[in-house]
C-alpha positions in Angstrom: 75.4 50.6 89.6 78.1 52.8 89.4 78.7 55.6 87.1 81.5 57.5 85.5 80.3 61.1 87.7 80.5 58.8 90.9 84.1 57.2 90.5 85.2 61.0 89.7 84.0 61.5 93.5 85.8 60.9 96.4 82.8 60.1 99.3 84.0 61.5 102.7 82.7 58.5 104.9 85.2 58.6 107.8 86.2 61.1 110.8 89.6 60.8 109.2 88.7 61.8 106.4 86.1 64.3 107.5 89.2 65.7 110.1 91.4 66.1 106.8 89.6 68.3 105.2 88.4 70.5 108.3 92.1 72.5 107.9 92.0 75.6 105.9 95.4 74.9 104.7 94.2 71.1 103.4 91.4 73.1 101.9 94.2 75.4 99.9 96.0 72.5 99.0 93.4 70.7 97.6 92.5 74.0 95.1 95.9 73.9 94.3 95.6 69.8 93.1 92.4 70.4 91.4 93.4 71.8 88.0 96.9 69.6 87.8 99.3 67.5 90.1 102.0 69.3 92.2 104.8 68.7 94.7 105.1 69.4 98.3 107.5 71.9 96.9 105.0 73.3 94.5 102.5 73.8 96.9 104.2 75.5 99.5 105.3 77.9 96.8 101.9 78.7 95.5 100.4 79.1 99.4 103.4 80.7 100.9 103.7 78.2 103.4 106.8 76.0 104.7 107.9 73.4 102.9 107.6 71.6 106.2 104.1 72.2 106.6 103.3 71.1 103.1 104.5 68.0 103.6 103.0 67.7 106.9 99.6 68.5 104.9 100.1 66.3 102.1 100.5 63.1 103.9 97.0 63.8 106.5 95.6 64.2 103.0 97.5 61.3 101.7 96.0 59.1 104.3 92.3 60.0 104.2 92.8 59.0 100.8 92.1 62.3 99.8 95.4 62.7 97.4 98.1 60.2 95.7 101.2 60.0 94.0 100.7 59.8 90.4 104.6 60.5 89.4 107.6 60.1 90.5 110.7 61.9 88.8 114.0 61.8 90.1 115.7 65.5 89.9 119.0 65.4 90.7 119.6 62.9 93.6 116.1 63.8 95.1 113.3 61.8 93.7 110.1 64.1 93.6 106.2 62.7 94.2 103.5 64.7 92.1 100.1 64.4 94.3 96.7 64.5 92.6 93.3 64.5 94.2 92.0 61.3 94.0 88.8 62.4 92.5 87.2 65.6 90.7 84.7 66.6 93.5 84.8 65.8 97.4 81.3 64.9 98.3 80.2 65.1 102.3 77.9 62.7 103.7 74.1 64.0 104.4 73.9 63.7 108.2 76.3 65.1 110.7 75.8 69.0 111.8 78.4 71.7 110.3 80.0 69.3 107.6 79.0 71.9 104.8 79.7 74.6 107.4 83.3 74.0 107.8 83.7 74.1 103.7 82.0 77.1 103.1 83.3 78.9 105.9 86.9 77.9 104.0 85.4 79.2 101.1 84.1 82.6 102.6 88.4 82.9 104.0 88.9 82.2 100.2 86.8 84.9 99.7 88.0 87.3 102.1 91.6 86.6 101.1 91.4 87.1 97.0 92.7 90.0 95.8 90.5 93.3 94.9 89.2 92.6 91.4 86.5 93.4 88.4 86.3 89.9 88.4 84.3 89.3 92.3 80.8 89.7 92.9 80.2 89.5 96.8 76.2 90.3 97.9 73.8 88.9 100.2 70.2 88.8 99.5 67.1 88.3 101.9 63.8 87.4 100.7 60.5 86.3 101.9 59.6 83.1 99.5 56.4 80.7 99.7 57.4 76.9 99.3 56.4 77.1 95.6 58.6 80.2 95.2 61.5 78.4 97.2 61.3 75.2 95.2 61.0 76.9 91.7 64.5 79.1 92.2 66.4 76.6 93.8 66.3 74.4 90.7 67.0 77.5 88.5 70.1 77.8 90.8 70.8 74.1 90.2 70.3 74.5 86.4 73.1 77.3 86.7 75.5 74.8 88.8 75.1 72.7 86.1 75.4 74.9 83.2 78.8 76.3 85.5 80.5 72.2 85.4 79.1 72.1 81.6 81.5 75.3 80.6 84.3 75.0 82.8 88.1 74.8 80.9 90.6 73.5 82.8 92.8 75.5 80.6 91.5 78.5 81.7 92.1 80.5 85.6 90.2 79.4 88.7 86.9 80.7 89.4 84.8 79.5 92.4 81.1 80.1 93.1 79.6 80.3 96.9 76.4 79.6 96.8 74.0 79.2 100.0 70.3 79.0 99.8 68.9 78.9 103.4 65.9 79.8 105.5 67.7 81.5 108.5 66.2 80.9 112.0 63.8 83.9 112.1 64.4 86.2 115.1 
């Protein structure tokens, strides 16, 4: 049975796909798409990045099914394509090593490249937990993921939460 939360998910099932979104750039562009279609014009704008390269971007993403065309307007005697993501979340498969990796290191670049502001809060936290202990705040963290989706605006600015939970390999 599918539901509406699973058509808004585009399911990474190929190397294609999985090779599309291992660029930083694709990455960028896809933030860009999230909140509202764009151009290839539009997005090498907002990145800073050639018009060239844009394009180049779009249509990898294009084909992994990633993005599409959903308007066309002609301006001039140049017909413009608006790409959207084809889906609100990307969603990796559960096996493979370094899937997850490759996104969050993305998101750690985002991190690294966002401007100085009130408005970023950056720490890293070690901690000894039992299994009980483990279990009990990483559903409190999951209650706040949810809660984060439940109060988002799409009207309002961008704001992206990097979240890892891990037990590291003890030296």
């Amino acid at each position: 049975m599918t539901t509406p939360e699973d058509s808004e998910r585009v399911h990474i099932q190929s190397d294609e796909q999985l090779r599309a979104i291992a660029s930083h750039t694709r990455h960028r562009i896809l933030r860009v798409l999230r909140d509202k279609p764009a151009t290839v014009t539009q997005v090498a704008e907002r990145l800073g990045i050639a018009k060239g390269s844009s394009h180049h971007h779009m249509k990898i993403l294009a084909k992994a099914g990633l993005v599409h065309v959903v308007e066309t307007r002609k301006v001039g005697g140049v017909t413009e394509q608006y790409y959207a993501m084809t889906g609100k979340t990307i969603e990796l498969p559960e096996s493979g090593t370094g899937q997850h990796e490759v996104l969050m290191r993305h998101a750690l670049a985002d991190i690294e490249a966002a401007p100085p502001s009130d408005q970023k809060t950056v720490f890293l936290k070690h901690a000894r937990l039992s299994p009980e202990a483990w279990e009990q705040f990483n559903e409190r963290v999951q209650a706040l993921l949810t809660e984060l989706n439940e109060i988002s605006d799409p009207t309002q600015p961008a704001a992206d939460l990097f979240v890892a939970f891990y037990r590291p390999k003890d030296v």
